[in-house]
DSSP file (Angstrom, degrees, kcal/mol; ACC not computed):
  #  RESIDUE AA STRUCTURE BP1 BP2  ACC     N-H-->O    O-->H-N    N-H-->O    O-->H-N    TCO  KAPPA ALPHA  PHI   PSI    X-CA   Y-CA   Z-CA
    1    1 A X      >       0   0    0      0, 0.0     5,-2.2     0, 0.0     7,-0.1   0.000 360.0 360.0 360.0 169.9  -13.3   20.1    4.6
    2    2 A X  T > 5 +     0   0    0      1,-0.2     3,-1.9     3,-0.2     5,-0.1   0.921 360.0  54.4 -72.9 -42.7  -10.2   20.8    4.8
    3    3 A X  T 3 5S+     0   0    0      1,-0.3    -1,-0.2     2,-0.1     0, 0.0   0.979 105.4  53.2 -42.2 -60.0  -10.5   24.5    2.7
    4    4 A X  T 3 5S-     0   0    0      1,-0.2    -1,-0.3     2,-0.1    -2,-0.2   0.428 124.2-101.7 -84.5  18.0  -13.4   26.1    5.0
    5    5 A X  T < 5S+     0   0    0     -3,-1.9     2,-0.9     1,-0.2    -3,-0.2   0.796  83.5 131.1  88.2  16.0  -10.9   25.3    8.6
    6    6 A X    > < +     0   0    0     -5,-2.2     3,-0.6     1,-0.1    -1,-0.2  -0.752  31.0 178.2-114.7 105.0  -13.3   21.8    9.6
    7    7 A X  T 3   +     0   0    0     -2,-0.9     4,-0.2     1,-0.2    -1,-0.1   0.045  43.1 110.6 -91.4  45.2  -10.7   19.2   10.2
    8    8 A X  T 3  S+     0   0    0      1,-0.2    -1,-0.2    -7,-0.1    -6,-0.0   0.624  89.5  37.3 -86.0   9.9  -13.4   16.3   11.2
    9    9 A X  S X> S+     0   0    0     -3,-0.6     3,-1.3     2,-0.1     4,-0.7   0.234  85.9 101.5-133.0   0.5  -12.8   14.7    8.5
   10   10 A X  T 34 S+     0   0    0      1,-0.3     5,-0.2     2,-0.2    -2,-0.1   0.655  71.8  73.5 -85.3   1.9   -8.9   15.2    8.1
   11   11 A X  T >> S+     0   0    0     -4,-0.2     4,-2.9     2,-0.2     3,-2.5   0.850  85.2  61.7 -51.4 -35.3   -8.1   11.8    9.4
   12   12 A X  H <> S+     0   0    0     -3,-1.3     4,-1.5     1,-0.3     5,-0.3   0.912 100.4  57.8 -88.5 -48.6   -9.2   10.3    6.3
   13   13 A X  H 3< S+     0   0    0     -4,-0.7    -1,-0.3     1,-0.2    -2,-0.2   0.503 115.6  36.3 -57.1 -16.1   -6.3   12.4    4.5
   14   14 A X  H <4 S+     0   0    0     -3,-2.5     4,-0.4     2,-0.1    -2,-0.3   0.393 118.9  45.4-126.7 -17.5   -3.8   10.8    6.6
   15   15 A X  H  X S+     0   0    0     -4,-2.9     4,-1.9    -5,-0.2    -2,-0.2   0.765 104.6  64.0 -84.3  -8.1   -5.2    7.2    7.0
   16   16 A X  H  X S+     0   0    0     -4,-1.5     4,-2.2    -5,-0.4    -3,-0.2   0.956 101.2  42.9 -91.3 -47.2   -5.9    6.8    3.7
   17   17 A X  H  > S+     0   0    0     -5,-0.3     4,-2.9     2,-0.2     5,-0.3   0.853 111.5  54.8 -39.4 -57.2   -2.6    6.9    2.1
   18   18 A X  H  > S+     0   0    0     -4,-0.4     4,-2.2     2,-0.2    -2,-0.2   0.980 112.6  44.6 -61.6 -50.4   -1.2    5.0    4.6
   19   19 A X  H  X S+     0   0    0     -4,-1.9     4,-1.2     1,-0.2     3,-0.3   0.996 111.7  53.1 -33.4 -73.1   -3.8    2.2    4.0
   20   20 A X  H  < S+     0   0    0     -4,-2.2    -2,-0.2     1,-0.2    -1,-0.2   0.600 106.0  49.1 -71.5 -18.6   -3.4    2.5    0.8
   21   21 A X  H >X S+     0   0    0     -4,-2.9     4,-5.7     2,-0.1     3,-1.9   0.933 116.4  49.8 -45.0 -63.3    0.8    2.1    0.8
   22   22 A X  H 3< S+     0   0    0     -4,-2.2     4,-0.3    -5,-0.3    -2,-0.2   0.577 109.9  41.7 -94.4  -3.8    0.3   -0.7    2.7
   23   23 A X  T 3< S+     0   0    0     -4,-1.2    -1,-0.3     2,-0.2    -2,-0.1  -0.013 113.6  55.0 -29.7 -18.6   -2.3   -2.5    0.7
   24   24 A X  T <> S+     0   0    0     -3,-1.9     4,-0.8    -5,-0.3     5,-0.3   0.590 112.0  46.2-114.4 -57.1   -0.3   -1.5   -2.6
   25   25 A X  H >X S+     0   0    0     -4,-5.7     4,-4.0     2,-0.2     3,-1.5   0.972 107.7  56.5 -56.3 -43.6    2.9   -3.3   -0.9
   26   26 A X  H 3> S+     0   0    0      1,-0.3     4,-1.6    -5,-0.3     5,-0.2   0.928 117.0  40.8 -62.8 -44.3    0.7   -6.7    0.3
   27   27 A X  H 34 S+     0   0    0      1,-0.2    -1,-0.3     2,-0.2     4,-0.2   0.431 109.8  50.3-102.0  20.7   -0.1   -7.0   -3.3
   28   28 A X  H <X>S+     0   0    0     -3,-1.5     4,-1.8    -4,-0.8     5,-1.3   0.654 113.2  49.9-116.2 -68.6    2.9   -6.2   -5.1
   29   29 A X  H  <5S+     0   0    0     -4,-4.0    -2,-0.2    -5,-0.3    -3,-0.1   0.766 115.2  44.4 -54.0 -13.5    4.7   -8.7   -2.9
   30   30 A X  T  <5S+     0   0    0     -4,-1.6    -1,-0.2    -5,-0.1    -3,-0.2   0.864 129.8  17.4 -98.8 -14.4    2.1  -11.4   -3.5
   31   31 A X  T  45S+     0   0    0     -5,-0.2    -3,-0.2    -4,-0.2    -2,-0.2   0.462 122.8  40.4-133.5  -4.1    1.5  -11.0   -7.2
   32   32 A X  T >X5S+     0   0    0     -4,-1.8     4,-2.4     2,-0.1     3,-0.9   0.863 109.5  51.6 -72.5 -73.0    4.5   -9.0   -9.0
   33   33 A X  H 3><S+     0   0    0     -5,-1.3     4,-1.6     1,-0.3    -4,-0.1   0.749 109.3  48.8 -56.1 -37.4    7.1  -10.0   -7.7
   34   34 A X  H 34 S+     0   0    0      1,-0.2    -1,-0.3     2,-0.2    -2,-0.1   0.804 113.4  56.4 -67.9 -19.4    6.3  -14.0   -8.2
   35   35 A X  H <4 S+     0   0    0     -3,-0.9     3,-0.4     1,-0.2    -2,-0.2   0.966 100.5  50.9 -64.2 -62.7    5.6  -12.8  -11.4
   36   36 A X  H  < S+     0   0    0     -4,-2.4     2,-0.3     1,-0.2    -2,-0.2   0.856 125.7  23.5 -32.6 -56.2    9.1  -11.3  -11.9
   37   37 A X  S >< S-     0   0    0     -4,-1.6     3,-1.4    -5,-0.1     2,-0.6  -0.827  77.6-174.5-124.3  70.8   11.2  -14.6  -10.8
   38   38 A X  T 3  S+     0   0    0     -3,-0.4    -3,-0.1    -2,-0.3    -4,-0.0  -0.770  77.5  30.1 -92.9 117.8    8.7  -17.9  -11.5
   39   39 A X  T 3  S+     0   0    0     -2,-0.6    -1,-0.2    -5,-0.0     3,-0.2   0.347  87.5 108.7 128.6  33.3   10.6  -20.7  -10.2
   40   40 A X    <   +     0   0    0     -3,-1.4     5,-0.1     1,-0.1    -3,-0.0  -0.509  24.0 136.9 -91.5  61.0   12.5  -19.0   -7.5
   41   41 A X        +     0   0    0     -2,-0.1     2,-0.5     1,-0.1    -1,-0.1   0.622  53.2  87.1 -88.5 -11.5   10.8  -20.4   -4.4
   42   42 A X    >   -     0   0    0     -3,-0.2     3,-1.1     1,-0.1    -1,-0.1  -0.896  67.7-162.7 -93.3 118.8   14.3  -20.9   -2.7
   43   43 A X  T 3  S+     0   0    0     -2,-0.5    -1,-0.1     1,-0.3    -2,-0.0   0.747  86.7  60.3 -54.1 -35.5   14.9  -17.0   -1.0
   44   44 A X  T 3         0   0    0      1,-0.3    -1,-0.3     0, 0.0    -2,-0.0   0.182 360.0 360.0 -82.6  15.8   18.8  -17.5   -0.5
   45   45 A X    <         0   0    0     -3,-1.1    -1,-0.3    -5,-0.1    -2,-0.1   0.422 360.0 360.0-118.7 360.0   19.1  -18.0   -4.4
């Protein structure tokens, strides 16, 4: 762990977040946001 000075595992602390952002965005764009504006399908509008 990170406390007792063994960083084999401190990837997981920086990939994981970053997964998890960009996982958190994918589904926020597919299912909020239509949510938000329903019968906006044209982008320029």
């Amino acid at each position: 762990m990170i406390v007792s000075g063994n960083f084999t595992s401190a990837w997981v602390y920086i990939v994981g977040p970053i997964i998890g952002g960009i996982l958190a965005a994918l589904l926020y764009d597919r299912f909020v946001r239509e949510a938000e504006a329903p019968g906006t399908d044209d982008p320029e509008v």
